[in-house]
C-alpha positions in Angstrom: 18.7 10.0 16.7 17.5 12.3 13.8 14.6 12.5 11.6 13.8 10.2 9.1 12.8 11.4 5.8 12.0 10.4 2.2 14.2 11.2 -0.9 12.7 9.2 -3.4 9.7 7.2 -4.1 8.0 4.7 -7.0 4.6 3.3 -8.1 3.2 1.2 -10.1 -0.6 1.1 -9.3 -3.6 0.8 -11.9 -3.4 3.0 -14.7 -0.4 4.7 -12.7 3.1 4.4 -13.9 4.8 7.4 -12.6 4.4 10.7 -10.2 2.5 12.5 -12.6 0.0 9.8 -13.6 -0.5 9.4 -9.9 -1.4 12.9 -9.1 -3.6 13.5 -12.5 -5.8 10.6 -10.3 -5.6 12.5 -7.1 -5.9 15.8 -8.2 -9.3 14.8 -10.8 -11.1 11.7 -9.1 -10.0 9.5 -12.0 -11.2 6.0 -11.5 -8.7 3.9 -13.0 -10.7 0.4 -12.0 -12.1 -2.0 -14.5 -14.4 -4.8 -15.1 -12.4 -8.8 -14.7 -14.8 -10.8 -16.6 -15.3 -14.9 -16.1 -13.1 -14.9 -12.6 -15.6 -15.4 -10.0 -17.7 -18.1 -8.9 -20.2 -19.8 -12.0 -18.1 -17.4 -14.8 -19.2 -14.3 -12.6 -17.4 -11.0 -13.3 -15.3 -8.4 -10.5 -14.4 -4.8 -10.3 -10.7 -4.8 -10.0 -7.7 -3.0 -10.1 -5.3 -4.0 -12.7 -1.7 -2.8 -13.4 -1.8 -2.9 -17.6 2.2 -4.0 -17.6 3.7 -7.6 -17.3 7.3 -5.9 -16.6 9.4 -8.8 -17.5 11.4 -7.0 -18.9 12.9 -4.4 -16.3 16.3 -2.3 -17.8 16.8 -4.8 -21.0 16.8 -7.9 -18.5 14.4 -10.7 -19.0 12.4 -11.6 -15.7 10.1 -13.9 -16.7 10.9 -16.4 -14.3 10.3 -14.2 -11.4 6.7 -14.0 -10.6 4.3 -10.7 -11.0 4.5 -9.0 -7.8 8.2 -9.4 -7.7 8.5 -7.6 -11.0 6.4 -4.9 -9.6 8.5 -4.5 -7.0 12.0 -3.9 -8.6 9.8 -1.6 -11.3 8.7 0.4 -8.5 12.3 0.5 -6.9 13.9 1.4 -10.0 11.5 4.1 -9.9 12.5 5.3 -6.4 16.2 4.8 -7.1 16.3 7.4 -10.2 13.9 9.6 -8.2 16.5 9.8 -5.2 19.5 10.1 -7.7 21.1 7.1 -5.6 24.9 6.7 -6.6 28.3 5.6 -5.5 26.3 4.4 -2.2 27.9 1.3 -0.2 25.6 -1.7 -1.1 26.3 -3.1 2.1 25.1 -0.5 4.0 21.7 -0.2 2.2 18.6 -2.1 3.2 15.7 -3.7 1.2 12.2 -4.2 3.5 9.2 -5.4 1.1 5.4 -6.5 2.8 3.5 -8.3 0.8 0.1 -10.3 2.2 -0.5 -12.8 -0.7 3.2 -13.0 -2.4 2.8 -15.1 -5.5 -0.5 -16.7 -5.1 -0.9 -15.7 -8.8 1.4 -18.3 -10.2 1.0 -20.5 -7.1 -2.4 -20.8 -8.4 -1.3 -21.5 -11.7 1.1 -24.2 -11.7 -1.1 -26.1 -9.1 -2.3 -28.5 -12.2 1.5 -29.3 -12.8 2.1 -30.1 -8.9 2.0 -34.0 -9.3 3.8 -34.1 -12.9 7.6 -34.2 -12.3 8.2 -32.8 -16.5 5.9 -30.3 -16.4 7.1 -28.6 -12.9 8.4 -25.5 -13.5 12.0 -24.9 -12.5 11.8 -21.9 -10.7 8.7 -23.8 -8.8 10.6 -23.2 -5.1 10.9 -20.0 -5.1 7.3 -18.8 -6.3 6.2 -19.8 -3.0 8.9 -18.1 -1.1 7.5 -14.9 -0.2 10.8 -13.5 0.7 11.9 -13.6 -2.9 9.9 -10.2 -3.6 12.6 -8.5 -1.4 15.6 -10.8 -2.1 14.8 -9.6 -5.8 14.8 -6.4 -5.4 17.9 -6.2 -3.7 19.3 -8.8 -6.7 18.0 -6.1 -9.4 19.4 -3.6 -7.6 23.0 -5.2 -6.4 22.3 -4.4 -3.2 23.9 -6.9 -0.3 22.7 -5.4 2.9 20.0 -6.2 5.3 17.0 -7.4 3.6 13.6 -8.8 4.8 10.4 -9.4 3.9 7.4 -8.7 5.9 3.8 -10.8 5.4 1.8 -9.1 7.9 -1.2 -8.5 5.5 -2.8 -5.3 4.7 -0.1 -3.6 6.9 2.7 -5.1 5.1 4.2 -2.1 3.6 3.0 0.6 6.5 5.1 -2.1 8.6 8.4 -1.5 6.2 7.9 1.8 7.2 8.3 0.8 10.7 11.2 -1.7 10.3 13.1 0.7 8.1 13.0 3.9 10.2 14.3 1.4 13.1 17.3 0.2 11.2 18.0 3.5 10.6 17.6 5.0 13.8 19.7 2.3 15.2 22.3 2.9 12.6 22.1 -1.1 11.3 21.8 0.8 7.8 22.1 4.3 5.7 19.6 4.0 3.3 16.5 1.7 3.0 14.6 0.8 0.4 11.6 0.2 1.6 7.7 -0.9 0.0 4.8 -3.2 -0.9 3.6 -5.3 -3.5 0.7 -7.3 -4.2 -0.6 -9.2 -7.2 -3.5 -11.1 -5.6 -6.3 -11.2 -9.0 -6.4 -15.0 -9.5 -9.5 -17.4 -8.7 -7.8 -18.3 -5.3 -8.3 -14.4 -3.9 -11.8 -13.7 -5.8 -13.1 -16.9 -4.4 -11.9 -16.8 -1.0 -13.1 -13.2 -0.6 -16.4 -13.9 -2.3 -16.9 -17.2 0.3 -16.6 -14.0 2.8 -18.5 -12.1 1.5 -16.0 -9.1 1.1 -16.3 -8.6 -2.4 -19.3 -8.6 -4.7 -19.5 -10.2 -7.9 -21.2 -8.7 -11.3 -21.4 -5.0 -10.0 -20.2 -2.2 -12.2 -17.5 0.2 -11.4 -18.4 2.3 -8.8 -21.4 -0.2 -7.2 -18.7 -1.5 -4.8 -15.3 -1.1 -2.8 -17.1 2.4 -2.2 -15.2 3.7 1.3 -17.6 5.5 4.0 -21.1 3.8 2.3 -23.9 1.9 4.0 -25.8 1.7 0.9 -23.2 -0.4 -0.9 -21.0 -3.3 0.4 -17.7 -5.0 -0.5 -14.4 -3.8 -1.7 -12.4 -3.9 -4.6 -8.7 -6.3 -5.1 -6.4 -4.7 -6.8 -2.8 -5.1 -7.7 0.3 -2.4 -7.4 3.5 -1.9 -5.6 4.7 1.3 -3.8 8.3 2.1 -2.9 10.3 4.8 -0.2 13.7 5.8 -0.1 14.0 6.3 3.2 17.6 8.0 4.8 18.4 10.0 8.3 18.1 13.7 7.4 21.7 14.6 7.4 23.2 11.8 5.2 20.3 13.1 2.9 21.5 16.7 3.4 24.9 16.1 3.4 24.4 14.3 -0.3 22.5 17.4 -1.4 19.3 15.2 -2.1 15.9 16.3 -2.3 13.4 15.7 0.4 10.2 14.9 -0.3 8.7 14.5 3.6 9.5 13.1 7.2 8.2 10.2 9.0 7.3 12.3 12.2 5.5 9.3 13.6 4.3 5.4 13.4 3.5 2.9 15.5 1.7 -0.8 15.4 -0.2 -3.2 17.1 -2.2 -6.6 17.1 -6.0 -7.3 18.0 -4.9 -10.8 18.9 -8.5 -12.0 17.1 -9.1 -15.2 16.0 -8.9 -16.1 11.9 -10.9 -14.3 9.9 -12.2 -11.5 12.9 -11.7 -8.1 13.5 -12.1 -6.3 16.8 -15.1 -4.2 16.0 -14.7 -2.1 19.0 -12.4 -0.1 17.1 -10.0 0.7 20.6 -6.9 -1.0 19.3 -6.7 1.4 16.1 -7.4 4.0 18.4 -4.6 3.5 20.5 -2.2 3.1 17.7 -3.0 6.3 15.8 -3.0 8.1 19.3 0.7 7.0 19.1 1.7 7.1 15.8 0.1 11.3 15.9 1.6 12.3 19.8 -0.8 15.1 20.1 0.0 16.3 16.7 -3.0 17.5 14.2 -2.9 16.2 10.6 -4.1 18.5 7.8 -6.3 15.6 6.7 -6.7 11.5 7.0 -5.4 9.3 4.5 -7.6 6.5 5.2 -7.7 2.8 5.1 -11.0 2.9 4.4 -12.3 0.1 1.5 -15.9 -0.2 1.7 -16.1 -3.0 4.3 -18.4 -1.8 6.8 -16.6 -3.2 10.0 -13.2 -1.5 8.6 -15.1 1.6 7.7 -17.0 2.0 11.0 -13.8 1.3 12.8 -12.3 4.8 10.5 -14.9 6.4 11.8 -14.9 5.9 15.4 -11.3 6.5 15.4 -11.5 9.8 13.8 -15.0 11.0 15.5 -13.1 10.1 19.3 -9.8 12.1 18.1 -10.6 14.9 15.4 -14.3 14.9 15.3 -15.4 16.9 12.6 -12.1 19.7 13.0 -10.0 17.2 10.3 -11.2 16.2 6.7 -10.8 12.2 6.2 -10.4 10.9 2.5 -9.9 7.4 0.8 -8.4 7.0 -2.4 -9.7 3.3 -3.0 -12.9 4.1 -4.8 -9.7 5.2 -7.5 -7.0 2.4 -7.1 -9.2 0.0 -5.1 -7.2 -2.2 -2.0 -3.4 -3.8 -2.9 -3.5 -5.4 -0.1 0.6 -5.2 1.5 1.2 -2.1 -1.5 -1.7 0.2 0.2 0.1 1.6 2.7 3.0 2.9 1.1 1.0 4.0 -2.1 -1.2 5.7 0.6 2.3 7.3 1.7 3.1 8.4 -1.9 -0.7 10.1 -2.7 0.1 12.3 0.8 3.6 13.0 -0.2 1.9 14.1 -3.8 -0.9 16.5 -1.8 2.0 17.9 0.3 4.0 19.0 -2.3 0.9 20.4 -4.9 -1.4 21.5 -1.7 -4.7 19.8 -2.9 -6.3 17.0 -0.8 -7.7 14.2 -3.0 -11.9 13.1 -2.6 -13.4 10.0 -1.7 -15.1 8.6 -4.7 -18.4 7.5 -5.9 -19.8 7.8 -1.8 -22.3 10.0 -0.2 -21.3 9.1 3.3 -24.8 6.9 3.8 -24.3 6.0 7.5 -21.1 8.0 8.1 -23.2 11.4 8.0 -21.2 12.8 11.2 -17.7 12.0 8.9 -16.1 15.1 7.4 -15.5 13.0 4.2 -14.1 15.0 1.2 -16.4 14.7 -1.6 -14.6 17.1 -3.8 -11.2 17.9 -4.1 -10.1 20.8 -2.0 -6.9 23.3 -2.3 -5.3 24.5 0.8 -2.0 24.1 2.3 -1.1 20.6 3.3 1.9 20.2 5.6 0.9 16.8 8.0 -0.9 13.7 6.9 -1.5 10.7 9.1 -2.3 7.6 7.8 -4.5 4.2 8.8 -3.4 0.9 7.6 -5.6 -2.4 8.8 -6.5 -5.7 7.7 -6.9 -9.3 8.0 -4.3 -11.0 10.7 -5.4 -8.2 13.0 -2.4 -5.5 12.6 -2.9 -2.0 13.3 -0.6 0.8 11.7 -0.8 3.9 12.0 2.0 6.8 10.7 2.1 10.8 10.7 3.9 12.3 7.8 5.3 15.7 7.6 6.1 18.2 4.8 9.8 19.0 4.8 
């Protein structure tokens, strides 16, 4: 069938507008969260990860109607698009695959006051809480009139475009996919929800939550972002002289069938789907899921103790960006694709590994060759998703 590899790629993720901002983070432990004052419960304050941007306006055109995590989304793929010099391409035959977990909850949440007063309504009302509209405006932005779908499988959303879009391809549905996540979840709705679970802490500083790999503090940290692939077969991308960035060796997915709002702490399911997604094959490093939940993290760690024990370093770039929800994966995808190509792997911030002492967590950033990076996606709604990236 071919290999299935990645020309292009965008982001749009706190403090991170293109390649370059994103591997200053990597390369330096930059923590690019901030303080959300006056969101939580009683006027109570977050750490958060904020995108500093509206983007409504995206190549001169005004998208102020569409809501903030579709205008991520078409930033991001804009971004992907130049990077993978797309041109003269059929837009039938290219496809558009967005995951998002939360969609527009933001302006959901916002014109809920207005919901009984016909005047006030806002026009575009409908389609702020159709989640397929992040995808259906990409491919709008874009002109593209292929497949496209949207996927709202949670924190897996994006790592599950991935999936669908190396599919279509194999199965020659498509040529080219655009594929991603985006999330925009900060609003009162997410904070208190998440707060009533207590999975995120309320008036810490920066750095006394969403820590990854830590006993000693609790929670994680929301944050909002998108992340975007280009992904092709190898020899369209070869025959159309484009650059390749990596290779989706392997993936694979699965469901803990849990009830609402539980997670199968034995940790065998996630087991079984990174023994799947790597076939035997040793990654250079782990680019975890890892948030700073203690369930999620102990599931990381039993996962990586039963399959690499201490002979692969682990990582976690949210004590940087924090969790975006449906975006993580992919933007998990574009930090390894950044550490392939500048041979560095990226710490864990702010932890010490308190209860994760047998983890070979990087605390430090460390140079070497990197040439295959597997990565864990989880999250609520019980997905598993796993994927083993190669250098090209």
């Amino acid at each position: 069938m071919g290999d299935i590899v990645i020309t292009g790629y965008g982001v749009k993720a706190p403090g991170i507008d293109y390649k370059e901002d994103f591997k200053e983070v990597l390369e330096k432990g930059i923590c690019k969260l901030k303080i959300l004052k006056s969101i939580g419960p009683n006027d109570s304050h977050i750490v958060a990860g904020v995108v500093d941007h509206d983007f409504v306006m995206i190549k001169e055109r005004n998208y102020k109607r569409h809501s903030r995590v579709s205008r991520l989304a078409m930033a991001a793929s804009d971004d992907a698009i130049k990077m993978a010099e797309v041109s003269g391409k059929d837009p039938s035959r290219i496809a558009v695959i967005m995951g998002t977990a939360v969609g527009s909850i933001k302006e959901i949440e916002e014109y809920s006051v207005l919901a009984t007063d016909f005047k006030k309504y806002p026009i575009h009302g409908v389609s702020l809480v159709d989640s397929h509209m992040v995808s259906s405006s990409v491919a709008s932005h874009l002109g593209i009139n292929g497949q496209v779908f949207t996927l709202t499988t949670g924190c897996t959303a994006g790592s599950d475009a991935i999936l669908l879009g190396k599919l279509l391809l194999e199965q020659n549905q498509t040529d080219m996919c655009i594929v991603g996540g985006a999330d925009a979840s900060l609003g009162q709705w997410s904070t208190f929800g998440f707060n009533k679970l207590r999975q995120i802490e309320i008036n810490k500083g920066v750095g006394q939550t969403g820590v990854p790999f830590s006993k000693k503090h609790k929670g994680f940290v929301m944050s909002e972002g998108a992340g975007v692939l280009i992904l092709e077969k190898e020899e369209n991308a070869i025959r159309r002289g484009a650059t390749i960035f990596g290779k989706i060796e392997g993936i694979h997915s699965n469901n803990e069938g849990s009830q609402s709002l539980n997670t199968n702490a034995l940790g065998n399911l996630m087991l079984s789907a990174f023994k799947k997604a790597v076939n035997g094959q040793v990654p250079d490093y782990v680019n975890s899921q890892a948030l700073g939940l203690h369930v999620n993290d102990q599931i990381e760690c039993y996962v990586h103790q039963h399959l690499f024990g201490q002979s692969v370093p682990i990582t976690s770039i949210k004590g940087a960006l924090g969790h975006s929800f449906g975006a993580m994966g992919v933007i998990q995808v574009i930090s390894a694709l950044i550490s392939m190509e500048y041979n560095f792997i990226p710490p864990t911030l702010f932890t010490e590994g308190e209860g994760f002492e047998g983890l070979p967590i990087v605390y430090d950033t460390i140079y070497r060759p990197v040439n295959r990076v597997a990565i864990t996606t989880h999250g609520l709604g019980g997905n598993n998703t796993c994927l083993l990236l190669n250098k090209y």
